[in-house]
C-alpha positions as CSV (number, residue, x, y, z in Angstrom):
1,X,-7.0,-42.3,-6.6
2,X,-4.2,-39.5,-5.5
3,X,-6.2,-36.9,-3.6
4,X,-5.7,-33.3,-4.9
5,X,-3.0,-31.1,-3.6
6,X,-5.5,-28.5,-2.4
7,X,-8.4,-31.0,-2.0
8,X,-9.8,-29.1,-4.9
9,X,-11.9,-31.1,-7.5
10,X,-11.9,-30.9,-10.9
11,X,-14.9,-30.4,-13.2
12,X,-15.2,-30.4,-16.7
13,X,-18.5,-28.5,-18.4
14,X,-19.4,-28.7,-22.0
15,X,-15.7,-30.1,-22.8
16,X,-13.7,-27.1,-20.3
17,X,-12.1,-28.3,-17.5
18,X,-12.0,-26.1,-14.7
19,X,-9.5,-26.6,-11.6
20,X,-12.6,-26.1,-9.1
21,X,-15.8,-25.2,-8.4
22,X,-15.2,-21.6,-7.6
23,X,-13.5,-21.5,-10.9
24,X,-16.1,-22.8,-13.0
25,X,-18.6,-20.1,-10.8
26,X,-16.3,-17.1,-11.7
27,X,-15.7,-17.9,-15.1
28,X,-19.7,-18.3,-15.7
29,X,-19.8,-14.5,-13.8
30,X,-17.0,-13.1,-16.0
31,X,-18.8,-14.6,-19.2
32,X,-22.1,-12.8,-17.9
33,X,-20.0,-9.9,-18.0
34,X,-19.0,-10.2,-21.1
35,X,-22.6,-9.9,-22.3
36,X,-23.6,-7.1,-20.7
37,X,-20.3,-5.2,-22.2
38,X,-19.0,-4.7,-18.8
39,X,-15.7,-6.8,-19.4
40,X,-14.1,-7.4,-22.7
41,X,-11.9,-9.9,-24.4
42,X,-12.1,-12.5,-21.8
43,X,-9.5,-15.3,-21.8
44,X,-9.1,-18.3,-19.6
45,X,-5.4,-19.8,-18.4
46,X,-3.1,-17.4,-19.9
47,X,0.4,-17.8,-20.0
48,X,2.8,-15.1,-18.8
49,X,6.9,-15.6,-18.6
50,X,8.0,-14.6,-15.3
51,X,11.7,-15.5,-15.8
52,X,13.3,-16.6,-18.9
53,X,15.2,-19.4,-19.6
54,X,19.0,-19.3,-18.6
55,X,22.2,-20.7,-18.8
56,X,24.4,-20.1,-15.4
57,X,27.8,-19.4,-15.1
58,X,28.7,-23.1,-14.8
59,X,27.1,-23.9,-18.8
60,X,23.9,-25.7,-17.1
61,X,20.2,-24.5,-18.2
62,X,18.0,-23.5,-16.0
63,X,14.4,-24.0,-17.1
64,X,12.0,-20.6,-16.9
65,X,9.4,-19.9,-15.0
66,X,5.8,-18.8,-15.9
67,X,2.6,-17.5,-14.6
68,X,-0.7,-19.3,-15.9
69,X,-3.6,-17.0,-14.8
70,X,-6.8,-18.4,-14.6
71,X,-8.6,-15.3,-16.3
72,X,-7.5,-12.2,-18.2
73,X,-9.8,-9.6,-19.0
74,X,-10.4,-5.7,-20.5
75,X,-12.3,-3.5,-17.7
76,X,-12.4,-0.2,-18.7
77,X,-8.7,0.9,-20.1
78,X,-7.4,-1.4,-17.9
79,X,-5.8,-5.2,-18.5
80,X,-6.9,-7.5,-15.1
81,X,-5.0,-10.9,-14.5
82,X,-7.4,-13.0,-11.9
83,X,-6.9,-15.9,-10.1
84,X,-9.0,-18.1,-8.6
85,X,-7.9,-19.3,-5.2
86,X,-8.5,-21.3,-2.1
87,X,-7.5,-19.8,1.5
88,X,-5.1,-22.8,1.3
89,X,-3.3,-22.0,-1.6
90,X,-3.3,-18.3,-0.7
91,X,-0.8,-19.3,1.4
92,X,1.3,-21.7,-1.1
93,X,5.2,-20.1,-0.9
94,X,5.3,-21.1,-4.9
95,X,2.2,-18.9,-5.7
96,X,3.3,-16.4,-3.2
97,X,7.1,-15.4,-4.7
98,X,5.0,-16.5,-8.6
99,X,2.7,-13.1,-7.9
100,X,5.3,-11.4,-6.5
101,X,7.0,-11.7,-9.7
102,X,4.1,-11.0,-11.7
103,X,3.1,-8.3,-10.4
104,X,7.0,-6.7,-10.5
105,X,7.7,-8.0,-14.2
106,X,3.6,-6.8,-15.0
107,X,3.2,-3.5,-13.3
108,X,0.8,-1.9,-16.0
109,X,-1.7,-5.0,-15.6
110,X,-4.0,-5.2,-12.3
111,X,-3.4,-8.4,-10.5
112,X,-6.3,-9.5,-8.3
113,X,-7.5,-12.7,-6.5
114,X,-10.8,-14.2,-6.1
């Protein structure tokens, strides 16, 4: 069996798959939240385009590029985009430049790691 990329394992619980541990914990928090009216409108991986998909000057497509977050939430008036992640993949250049452009292309939205 191919060991994860971030050593991370998988769970699933009552038919969800989570990508860790730490995500299954914070989503359980966020859905505690939720009850007590502190959060509203909770989703889980949401997908936001980062970069649409292009043709270059040469005819050839270039694929786009999007953001999955793990969690998107109401708090108060504002919308919050969270992301579980691992001190390891903190430091991942692909999820690096990918919040970088999130957080440019989605400057009304509150970005925030966990």
């Amino acid at each position: 069996m191919r060991q994860n990329k971030y050593r991370n394992k998988k769970i699933v619980v009552d038919g969800i798959k989570y990508d860790s541990k730490k995500e299954y914990r914070r989503s359980s928090q966020l859905e505690l939240l939720q009850k007590c009216g502190e959060i509203r409108n909770l989703e889980r991986q949401v997908k936001f385009s980062l970069l649409s998909t292009f043709k270059d000057n040469q005819g050839n497509t270039e694929r786009g590029v999007n953001y999955i977050a793990d969690f998107v939430y109401q708090e108060g008036k504002y919308k919050i985009v969270e992301d579980v992640k691992s001190v390891i993949t903190k430091k991942d250049s692909t999820y690096i430049i990918k919040r970088k452009l999130f957080k440019i292309t989605y400057p009304e939205v509150i970005f925030r790691e966990s």
